[in-house]
Every structure is written in C-alpha cells, then in structure tokens.
N, CA, C and O atoms as a printed pandas DataFrame, in Angstrom:
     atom_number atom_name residue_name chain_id  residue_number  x_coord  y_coord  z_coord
0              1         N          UNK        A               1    0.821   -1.189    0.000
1              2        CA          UNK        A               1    0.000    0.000    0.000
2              3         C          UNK        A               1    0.867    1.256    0.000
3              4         O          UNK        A               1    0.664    2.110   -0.863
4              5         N          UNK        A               2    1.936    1.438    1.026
5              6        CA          UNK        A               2    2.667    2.077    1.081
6              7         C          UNK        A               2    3.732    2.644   -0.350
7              8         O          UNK        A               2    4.100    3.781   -0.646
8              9         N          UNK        A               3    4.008    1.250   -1.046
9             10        CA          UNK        A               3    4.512    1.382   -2.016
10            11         C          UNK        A               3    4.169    2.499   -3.140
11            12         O          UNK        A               3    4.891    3.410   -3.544
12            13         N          UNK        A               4    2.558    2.076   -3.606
13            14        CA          UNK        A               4    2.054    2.692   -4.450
14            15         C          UNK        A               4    1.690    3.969   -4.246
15            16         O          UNK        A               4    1.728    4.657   -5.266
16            17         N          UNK        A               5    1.221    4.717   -2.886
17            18        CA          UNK        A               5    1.328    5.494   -2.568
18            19         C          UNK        A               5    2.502    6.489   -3.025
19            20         O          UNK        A               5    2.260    7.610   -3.474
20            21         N          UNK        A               6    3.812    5.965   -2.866
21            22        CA          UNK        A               6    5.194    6.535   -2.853
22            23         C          UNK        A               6    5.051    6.880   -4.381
23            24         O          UNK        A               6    5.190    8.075   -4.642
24            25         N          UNK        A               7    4.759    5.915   -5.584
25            26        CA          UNK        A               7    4.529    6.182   -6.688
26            27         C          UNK        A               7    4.039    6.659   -7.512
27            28         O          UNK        A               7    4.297    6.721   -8.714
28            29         N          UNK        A               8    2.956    7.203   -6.659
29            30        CA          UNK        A               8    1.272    8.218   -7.131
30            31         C          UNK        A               8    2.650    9.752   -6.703
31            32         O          UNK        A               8    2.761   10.766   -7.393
32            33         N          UNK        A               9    3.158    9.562   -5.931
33            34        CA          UNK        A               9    3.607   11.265   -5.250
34            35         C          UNK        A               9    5.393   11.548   -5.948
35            36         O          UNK        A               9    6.010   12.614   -5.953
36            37         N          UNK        A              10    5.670   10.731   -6.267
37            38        CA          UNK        A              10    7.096   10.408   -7.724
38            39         C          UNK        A              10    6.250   10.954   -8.923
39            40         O          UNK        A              10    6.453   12.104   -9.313
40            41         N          UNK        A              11    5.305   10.158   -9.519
41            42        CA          UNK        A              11    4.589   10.606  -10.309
42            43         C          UNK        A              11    3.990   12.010  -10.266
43            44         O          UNK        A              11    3.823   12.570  -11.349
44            45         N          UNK        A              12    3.577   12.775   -8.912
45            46        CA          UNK        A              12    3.010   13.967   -9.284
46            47         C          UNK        A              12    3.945   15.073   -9.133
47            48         O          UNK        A              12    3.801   16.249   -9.465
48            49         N          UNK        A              13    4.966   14.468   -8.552
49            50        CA          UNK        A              13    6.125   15.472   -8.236
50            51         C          UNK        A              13    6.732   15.919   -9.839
51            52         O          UNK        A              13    6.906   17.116  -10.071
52            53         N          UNK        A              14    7.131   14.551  -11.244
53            54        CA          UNK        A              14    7.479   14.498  -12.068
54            55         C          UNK        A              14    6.885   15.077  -12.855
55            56         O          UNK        A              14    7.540   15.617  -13.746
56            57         N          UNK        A              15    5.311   15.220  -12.864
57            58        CA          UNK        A              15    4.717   16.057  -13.493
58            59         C          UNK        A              15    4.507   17.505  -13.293
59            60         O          UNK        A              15    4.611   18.339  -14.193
60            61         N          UNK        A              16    4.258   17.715  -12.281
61            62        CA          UNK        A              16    4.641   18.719  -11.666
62            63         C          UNK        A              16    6.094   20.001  -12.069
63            64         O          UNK        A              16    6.225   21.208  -12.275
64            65         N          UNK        A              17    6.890   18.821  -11.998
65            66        CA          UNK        A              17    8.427   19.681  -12.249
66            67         C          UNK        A              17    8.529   20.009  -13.485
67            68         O          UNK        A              17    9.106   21.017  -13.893
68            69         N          UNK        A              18    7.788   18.893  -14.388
69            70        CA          UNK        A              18    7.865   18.795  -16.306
70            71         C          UNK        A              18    7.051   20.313  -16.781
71            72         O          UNK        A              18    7.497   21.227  -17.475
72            73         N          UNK        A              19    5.796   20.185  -16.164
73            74        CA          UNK        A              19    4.903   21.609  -16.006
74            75         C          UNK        A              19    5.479   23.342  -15.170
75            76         O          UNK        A              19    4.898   24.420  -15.049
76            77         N          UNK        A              20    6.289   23.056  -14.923
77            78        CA          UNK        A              20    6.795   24.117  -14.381
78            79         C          UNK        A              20    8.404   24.379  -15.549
79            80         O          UNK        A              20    8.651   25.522  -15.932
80            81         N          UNK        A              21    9.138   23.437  -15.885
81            82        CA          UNK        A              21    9.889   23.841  -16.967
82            83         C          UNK        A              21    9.176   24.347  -18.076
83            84         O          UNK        A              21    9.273   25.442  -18.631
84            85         N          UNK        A              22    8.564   23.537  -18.274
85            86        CA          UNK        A              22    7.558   23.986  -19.855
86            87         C          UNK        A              22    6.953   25.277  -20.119
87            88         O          UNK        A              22    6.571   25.692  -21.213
88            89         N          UNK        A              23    6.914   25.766  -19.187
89            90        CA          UNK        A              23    6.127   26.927  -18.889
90            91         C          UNK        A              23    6.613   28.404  -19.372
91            92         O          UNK        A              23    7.607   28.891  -18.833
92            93         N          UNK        A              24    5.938   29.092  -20.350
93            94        CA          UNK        A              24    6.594   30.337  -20.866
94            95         C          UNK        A              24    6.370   31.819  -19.911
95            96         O          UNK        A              24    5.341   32.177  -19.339
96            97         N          UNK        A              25    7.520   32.418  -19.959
97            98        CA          UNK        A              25    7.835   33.386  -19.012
98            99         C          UNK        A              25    6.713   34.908  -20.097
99           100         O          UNK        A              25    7.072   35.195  -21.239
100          101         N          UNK        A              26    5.774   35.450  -19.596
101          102        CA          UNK        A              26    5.197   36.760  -20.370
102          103         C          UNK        A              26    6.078   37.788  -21.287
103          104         O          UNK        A              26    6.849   38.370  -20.524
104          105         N          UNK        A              27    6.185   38.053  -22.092
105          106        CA          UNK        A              27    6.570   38.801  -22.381
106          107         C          UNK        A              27    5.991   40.530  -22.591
107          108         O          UNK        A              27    5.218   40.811  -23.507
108          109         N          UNK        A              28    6.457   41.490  -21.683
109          110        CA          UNK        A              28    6.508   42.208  -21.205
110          111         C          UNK        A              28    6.841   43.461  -21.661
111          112         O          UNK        A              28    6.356   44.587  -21.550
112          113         N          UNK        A              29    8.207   42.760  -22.438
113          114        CA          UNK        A              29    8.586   44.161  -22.863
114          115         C          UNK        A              29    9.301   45.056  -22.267
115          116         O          UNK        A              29    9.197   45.241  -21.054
116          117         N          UNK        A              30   10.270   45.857  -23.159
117          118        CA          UNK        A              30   11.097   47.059  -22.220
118          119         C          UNK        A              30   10.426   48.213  -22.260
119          120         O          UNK        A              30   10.969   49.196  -21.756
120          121         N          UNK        A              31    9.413   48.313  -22.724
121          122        CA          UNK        A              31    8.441   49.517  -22.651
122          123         C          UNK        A              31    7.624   49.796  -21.175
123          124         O          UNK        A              31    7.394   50.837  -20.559
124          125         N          UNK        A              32    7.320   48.471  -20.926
125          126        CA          UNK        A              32    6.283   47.812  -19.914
126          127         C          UNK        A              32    7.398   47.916  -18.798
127          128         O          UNK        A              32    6.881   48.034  -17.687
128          129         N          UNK        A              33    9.108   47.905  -18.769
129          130        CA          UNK        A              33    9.912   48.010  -17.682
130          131         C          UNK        A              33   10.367   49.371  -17.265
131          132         O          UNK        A              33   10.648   49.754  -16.129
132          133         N          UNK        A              34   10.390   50.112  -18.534
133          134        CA          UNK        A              34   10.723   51.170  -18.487
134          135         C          UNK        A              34    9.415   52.005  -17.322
135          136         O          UNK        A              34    9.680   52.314  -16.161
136          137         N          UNK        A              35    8.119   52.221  -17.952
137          138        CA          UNK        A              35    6.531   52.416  -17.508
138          139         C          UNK        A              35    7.022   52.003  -15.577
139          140         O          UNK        A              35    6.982   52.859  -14.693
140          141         N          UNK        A              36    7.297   51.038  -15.427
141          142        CA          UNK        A              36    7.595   50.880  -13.832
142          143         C          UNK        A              36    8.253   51.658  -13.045
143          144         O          UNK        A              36    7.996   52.494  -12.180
144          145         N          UNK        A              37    9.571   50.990  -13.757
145          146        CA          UNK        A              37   10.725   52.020  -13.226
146          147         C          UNK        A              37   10.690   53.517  -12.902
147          148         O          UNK        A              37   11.084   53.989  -11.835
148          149         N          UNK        A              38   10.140   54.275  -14.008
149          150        CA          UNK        A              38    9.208   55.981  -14.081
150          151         C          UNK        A              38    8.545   55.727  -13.001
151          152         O          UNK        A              38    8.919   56.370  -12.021
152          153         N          UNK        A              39    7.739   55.053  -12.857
153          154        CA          UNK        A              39    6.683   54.749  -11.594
154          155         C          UNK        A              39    6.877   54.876  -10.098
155          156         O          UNK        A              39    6.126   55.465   -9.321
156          157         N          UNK        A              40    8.395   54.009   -9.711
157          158        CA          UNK        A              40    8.938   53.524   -8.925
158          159         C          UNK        A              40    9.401   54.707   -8.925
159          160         O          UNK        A              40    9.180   55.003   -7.751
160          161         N          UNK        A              41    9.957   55.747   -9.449
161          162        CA          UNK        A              41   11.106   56.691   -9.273
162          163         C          UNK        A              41   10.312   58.087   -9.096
163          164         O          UNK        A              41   10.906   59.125   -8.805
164          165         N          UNK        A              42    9.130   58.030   -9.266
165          166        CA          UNK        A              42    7.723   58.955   -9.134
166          167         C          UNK        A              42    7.578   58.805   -7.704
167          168         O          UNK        A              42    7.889   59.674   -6.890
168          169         N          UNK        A              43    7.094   57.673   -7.429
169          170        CA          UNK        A              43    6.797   57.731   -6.499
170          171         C          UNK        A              43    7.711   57.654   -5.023
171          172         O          UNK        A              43    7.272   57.385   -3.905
172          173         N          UNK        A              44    8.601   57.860   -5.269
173          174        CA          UNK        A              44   10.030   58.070   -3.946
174          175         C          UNK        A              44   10.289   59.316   -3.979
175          176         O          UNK        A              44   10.705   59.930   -2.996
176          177         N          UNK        A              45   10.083   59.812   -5.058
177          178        CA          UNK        A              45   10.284   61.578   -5.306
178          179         C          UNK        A              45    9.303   62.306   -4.518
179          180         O          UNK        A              45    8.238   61.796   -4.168
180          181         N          UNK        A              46    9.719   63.717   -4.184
181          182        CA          UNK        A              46    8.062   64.304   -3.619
182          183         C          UNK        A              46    6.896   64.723   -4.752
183          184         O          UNK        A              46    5.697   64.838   -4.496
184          185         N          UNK        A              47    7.556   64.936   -6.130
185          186        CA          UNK        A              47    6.745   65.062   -7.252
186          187         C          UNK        A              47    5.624   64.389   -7.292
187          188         O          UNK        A              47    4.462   64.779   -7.413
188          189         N          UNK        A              48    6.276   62.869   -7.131
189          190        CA          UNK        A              48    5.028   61.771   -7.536
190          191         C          UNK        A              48    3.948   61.919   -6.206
191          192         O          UNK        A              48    2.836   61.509   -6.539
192          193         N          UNK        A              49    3.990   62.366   -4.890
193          194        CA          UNK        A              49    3.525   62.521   -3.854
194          195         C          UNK        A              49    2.235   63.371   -3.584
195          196         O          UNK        A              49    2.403   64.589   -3.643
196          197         N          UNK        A              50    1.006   62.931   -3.305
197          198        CA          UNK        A              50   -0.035   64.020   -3.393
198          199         C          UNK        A              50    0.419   65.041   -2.781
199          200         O          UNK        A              50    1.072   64.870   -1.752
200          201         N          UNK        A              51    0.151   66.434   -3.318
201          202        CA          UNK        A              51    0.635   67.803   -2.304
202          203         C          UNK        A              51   -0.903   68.113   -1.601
203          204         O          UNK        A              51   -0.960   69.167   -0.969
204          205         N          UNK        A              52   -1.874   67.470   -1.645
205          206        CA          UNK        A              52   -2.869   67.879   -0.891
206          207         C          UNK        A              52   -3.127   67.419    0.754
207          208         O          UNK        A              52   -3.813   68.042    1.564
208          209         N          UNK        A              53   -2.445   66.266    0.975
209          210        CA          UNK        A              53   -3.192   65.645    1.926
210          211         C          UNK        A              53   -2.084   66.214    3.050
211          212         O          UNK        A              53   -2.599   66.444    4.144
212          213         N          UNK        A              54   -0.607   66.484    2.954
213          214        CA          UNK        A              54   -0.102   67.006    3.765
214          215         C          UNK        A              54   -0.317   68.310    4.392
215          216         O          UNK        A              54   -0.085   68.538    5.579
216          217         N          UNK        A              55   -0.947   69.487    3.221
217          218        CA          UNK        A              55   -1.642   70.597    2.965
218          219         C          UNK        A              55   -2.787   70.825    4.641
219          220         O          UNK        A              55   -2.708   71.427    5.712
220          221         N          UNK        A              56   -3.676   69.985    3.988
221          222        CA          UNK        A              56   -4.984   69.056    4.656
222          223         C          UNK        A              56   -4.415   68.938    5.932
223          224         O          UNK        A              56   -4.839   69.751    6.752
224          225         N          UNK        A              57   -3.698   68.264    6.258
225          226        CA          UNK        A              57   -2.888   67.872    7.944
226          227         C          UNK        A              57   -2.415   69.077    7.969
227          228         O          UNK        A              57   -3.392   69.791    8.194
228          229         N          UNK        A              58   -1.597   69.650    7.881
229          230        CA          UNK        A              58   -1.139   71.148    8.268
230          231         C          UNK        A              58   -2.163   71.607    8.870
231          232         O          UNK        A              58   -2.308   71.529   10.090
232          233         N          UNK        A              59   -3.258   72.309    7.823
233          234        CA          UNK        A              59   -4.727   73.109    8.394
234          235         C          UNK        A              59   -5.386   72.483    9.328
235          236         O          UNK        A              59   -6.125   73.160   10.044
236          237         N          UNK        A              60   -5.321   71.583    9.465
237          238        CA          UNK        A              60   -5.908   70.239   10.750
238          239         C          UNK        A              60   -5.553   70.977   11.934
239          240         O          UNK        A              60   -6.306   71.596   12.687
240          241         N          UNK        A              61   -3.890   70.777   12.019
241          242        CA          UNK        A              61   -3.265   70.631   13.499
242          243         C          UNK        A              61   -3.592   72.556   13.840
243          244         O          UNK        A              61   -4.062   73.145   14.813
244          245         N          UNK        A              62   -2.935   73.139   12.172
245          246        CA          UNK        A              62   -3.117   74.355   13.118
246          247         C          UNK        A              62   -4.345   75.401   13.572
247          248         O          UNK        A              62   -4.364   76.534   14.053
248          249         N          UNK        A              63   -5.434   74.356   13.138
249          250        CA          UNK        A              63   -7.290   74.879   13.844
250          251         C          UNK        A              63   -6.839   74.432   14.912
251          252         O          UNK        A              63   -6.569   75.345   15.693
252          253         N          UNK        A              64   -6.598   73.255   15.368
253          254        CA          UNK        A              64   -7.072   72.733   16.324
254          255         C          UNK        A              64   -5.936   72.895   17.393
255          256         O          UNK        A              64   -6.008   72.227   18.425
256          257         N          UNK        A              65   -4.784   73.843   17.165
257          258        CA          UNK        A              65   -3.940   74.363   17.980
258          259         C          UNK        A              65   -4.741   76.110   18.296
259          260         O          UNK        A              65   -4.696   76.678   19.387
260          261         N          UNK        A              66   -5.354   76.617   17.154
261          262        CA          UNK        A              66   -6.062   77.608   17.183
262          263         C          UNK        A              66   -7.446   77.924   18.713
263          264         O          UNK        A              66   -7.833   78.770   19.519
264          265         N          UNK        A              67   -7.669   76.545   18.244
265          266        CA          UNK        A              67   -9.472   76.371   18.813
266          267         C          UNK        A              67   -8.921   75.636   20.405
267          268         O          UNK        A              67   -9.749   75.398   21.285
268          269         N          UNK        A              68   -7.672   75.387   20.559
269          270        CA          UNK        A              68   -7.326   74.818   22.070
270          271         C          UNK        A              68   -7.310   76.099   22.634
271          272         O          UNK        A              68   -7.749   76.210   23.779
272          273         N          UNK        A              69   -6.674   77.588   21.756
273          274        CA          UNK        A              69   -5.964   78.571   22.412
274          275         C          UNK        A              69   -7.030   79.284   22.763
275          276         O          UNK        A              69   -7.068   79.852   23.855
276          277         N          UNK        A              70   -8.006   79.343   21.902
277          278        CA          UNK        A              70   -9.115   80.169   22.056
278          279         C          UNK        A              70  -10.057   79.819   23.167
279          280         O          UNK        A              70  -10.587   80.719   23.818
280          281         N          UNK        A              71  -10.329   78.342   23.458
281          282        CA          UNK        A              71  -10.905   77.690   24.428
282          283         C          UNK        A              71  -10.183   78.046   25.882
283          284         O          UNK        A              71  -10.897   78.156   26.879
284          285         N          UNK        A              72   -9.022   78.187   25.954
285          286        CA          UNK        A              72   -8.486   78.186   27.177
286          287         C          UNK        A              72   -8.524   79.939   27.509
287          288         O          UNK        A              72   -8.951   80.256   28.619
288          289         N          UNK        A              73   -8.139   80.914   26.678
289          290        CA          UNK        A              73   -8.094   82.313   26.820
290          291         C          UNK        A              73   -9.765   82.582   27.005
291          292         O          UNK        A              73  -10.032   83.624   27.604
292          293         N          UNK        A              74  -10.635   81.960   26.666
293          294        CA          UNK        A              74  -12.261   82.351   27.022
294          295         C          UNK        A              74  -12.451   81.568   28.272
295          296         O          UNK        A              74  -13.465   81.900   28.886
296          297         N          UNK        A              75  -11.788   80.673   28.781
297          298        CA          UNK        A              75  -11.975   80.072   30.464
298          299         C          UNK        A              75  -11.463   80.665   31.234
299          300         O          UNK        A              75  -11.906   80.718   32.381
300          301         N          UNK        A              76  -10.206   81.393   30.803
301          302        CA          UNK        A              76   -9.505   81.917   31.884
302          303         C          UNK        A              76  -10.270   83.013   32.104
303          304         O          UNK        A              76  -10.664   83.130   33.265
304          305         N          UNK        A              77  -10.730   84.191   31.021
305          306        CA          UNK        A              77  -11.331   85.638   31.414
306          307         C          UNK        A              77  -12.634   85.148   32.133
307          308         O          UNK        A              77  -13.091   85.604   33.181
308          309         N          UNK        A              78  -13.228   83.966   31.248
309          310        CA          UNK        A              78  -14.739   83.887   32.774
310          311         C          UNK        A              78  -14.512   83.500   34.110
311          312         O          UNK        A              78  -15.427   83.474   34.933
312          313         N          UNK        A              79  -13.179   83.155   34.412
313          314        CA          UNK        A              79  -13.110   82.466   35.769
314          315         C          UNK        A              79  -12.371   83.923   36.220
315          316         O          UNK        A              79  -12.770   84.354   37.302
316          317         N          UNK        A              80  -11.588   84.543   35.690
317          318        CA          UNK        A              80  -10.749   85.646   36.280
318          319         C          UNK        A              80  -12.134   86.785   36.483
319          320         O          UNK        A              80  -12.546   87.249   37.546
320          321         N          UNK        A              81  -12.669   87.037   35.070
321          322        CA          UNK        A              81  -13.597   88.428   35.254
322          323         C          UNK        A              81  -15.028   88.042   35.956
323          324         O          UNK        A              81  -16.026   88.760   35.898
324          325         N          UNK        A              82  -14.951   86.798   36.617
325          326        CA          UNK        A              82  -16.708   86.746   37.124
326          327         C          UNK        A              82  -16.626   87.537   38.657
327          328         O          UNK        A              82  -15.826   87.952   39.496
328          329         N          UNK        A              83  -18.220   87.400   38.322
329          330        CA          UNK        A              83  -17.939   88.614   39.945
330          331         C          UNK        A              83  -18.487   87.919   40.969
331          332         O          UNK        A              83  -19.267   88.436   41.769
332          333         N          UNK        A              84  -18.040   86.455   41.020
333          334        CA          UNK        A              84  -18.136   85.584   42.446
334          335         C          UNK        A              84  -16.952   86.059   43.407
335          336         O          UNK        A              84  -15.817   86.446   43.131
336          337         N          UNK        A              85  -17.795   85.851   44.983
337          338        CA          UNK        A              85  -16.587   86.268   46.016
338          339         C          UNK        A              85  -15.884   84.628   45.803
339          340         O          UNK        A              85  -16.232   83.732   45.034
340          341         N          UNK        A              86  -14.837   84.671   46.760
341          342        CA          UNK        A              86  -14.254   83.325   46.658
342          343         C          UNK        A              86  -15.103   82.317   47.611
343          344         O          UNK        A              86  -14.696   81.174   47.819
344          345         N          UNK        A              87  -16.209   82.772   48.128
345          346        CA          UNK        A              87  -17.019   81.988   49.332
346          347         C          UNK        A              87  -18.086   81.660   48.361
347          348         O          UNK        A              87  -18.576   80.571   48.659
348          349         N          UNK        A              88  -18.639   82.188   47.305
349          350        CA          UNK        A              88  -19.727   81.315   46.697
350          351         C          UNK        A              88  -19.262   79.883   46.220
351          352         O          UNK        A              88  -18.081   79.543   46.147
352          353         N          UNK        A              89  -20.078   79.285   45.983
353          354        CA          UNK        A              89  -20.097   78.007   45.584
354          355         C          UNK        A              89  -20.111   77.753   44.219
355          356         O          UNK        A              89  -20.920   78.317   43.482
356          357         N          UNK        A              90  -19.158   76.825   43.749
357          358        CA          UNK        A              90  -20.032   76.722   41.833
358          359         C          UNK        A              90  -20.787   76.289   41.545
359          360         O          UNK        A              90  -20.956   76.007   40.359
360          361         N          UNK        A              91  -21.591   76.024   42.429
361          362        CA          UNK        A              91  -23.285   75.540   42.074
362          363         C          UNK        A              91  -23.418   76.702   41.583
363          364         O          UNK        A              91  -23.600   76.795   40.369
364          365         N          UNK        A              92  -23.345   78.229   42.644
365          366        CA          UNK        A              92  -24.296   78.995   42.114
366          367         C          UNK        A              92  -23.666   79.471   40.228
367          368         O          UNK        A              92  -24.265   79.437   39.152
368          369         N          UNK        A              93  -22.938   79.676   40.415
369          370        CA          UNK        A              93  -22.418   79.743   39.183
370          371         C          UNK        A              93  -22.786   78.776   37.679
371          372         O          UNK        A              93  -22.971   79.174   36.530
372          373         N          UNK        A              94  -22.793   77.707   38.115
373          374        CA          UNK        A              94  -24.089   77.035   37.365
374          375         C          UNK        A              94  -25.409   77.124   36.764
375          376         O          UNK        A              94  -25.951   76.849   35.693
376          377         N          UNK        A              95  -25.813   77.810   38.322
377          378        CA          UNK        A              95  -26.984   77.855   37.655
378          379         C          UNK        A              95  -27.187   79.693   37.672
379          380         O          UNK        A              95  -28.301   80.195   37.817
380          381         N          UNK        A              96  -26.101   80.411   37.524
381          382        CA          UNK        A              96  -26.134   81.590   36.601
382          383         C          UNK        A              96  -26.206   81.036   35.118
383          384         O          UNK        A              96  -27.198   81.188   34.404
384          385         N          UNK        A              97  -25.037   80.368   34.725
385          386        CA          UNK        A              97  -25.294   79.998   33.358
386          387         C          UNK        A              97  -26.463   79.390   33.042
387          388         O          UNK        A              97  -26.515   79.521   31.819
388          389         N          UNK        A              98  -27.616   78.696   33.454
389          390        CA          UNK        A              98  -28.548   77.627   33.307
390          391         C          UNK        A              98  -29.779   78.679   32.554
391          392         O          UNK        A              98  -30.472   78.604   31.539
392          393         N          UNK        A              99  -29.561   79.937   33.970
393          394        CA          UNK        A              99  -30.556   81.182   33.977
394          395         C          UNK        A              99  -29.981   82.039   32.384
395          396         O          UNK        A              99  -30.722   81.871   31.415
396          397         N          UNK        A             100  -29.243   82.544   32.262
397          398        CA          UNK        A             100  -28.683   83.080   31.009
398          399         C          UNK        A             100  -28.991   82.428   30.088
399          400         O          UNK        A             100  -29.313   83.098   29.106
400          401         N          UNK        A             101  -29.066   80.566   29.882
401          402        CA          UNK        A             101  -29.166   80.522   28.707
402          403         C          UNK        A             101  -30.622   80.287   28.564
403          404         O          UNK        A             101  -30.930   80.472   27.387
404          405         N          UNK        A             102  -31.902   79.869   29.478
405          406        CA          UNK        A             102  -33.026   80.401   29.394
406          407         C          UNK        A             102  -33.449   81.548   29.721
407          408         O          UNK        A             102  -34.635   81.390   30.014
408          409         N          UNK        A             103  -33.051   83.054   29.890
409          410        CA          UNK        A             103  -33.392   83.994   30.074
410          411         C          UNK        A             103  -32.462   84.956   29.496
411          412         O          UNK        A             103  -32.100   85.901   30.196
412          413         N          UNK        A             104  -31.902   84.792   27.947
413          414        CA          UNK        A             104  -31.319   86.091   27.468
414          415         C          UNK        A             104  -31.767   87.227   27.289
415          416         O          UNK        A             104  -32.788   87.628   26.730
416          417         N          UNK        A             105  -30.742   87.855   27.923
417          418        CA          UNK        A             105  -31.198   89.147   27.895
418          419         C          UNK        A             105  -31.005   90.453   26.546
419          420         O          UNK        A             105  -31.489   91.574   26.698
C-alpha cells in the first residue's frame, strides 16, 4: 500500500516539475519596464507625492492648535472676570449659566 502510494507522489512530483519547466515566461517588454521604473522613481520623489493631503494635515493641526488657544483664553477671562466672592459656591455659578441661557437678555 505504502509502495504505491510513494509512486502516485514520484509521479506527481514528475509532473509537476515537467509543467513548471515547460512553462513560458510573459513577455513584457522594455516599454512595460521602463513604464515601472518611471513609476517607482515617481513615487520616492516628492513630485510623484499628493501635495494635498499634507496641505490638509497642516490646516488640521493648526485649527485645532487655534481652537485649544481660544478655548483656554475664554476660560480663563470667565473664571478671572466673574464677579463671584471666593465663598460662593459653583453651584451657584451654574446655575447663573442655566438662567442666562433660558433667560437672554
């Protein structure tokens, strides 16, 4: 059993190897190598490189370095310019804002 086994896998190995010599390589062309190479050499360059998306990230970071600065310079003047003593509580202050934003004046 063993035997024939061994001979089924000789046999597919032989065919196998016969099918893989036989076999024709594409032809391609130096047009078709050249077309790559341009490609390959495009794209390592900054030319070949989108100029938008770095653009895009730039304006990103510097809103959102913008909109941190602006957020923190409008916390500081309401906490510096409010006219709580240091003995109120921030409840009440809470619900100053609660009142302001149902009762604009």
């Amino acid at each position: 059993m063993m035997a024939h086994h061994d001979e089924d896998m000789q046999k597919l190995e032989r065919a196998l190897t016969e099918a893989h010599r036989v076999r024709q390589e594409p032809s391609l062309g130096a047009d078709w190598t050249r077309r790559v190479m341009r490609d390959i050499r495009l794209a390592a360059t900054s030319e070949g490189r989108s100029s938008i998306a770095p653009a895009v990230e730039q304006l990103v970071w510097r809103t959102a370095a913008v909109a941190a600065t602006v957020a923190v310079v409008l916390t500081v003047s309401i906490v510096a310019l409010s006219p709580m003593s240091s003995t109120e509580s921030t409840g009440s202050l809470t619900e100053e804002f609660e009142l302001t934003l149902l009762f604009p004046e």
